[in-house]
C-alpha positions as CSV (number, residue, x, y, z in Angstrom):
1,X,19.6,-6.9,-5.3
2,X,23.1,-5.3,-4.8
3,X,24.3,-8.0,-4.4
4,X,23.3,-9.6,-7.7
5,X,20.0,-11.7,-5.6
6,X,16.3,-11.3,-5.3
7,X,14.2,-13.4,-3.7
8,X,11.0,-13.5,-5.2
9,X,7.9,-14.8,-3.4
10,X,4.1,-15.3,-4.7
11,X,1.2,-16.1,-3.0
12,X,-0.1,-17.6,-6.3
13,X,0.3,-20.8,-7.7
14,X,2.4,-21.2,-11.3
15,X,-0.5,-21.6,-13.1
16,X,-2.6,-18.4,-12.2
17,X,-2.7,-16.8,-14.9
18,X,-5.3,-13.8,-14.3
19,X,-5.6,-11.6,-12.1
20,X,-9.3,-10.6,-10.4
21,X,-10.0,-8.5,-7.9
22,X,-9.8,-10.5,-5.3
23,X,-6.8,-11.8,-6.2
24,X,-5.1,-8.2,-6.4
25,X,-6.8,-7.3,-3.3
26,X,-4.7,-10.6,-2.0
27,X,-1.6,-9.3,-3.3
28,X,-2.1,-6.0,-1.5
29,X,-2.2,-7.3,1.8
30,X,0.4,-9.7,1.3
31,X,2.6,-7.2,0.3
32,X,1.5,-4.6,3.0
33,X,2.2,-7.8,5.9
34,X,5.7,-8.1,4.2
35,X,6.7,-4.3,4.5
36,X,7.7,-1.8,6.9
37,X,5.7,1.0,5.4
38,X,3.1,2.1,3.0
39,X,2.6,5.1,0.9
40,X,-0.5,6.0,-0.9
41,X,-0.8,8.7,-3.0
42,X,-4.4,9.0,-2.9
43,X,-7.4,6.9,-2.2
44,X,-10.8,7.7,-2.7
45,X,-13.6,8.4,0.4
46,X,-15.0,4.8,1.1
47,X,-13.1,3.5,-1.6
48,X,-11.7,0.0,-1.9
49,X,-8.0,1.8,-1.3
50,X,-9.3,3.7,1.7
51,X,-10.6,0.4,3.1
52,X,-6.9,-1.2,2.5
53,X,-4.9,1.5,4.3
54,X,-7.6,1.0,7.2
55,X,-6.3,-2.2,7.4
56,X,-3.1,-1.9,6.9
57,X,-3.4,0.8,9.6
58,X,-5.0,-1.4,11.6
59,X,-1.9,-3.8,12.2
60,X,0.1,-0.8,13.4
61,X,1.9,-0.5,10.3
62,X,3.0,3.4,9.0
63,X,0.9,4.7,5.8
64,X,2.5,8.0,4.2
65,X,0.1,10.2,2.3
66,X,0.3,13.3,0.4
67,X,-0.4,16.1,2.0
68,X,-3.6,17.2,0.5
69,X,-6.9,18.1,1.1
70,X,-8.1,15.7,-1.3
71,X,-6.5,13.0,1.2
72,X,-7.8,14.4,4.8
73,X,-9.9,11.4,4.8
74,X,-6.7,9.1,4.8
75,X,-4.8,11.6,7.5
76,X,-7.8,11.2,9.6
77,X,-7.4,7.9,10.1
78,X,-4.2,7.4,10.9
79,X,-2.1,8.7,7.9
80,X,1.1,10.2,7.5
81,X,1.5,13.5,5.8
82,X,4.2,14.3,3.5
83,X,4.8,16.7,1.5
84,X,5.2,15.9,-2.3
85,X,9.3,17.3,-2.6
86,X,9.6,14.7,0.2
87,X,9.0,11.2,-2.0
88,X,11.6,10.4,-3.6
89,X,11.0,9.0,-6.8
90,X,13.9,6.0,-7.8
């Protein structure tokens, strides 16, 4: 991007045109493979966002968190804690 490029890749076709579930789950995990790190505000107990950091965990790859009670079920598994003044928001 600084230098005036961006590569922009898509595991869709053209013509998808909606997105479902499934599909964003997709797009989740092919963005996850892609980076070096995750961060993850919050995600519920045995929600679907809990289940996608446990994967994304699983492949050795770092998940941030806040730290928060409300996310010791993330920092249990594997998690990162951060503080909030830590995230830099761009």
């Amino acid at each position: 991007m600084d230098q005036g490029r961006i590569l922009y890749l898509s595991p869709f076709k053209d013509r998808q045109r909606r997105a479902t579930a499934q599909m964003a789950a997709f797009r989740n995990l092919f963005v996850a493979a892609l980076a070096d790190s995750i961060f993850v505000a919050y995600a519920h107990p045995a929600g679907k966002t809990e289940q996608f950091c446990r994967e994304v965990l699983g492949w050795r790859k770092t998940v941030y968190t806040l730290e928060s009670d409300s996310n010791a079920n993330l920092i249990s598994l594997g998690a990162k804690p951060v503080q909030q003044s830590e995230v830099a928001l761009k």
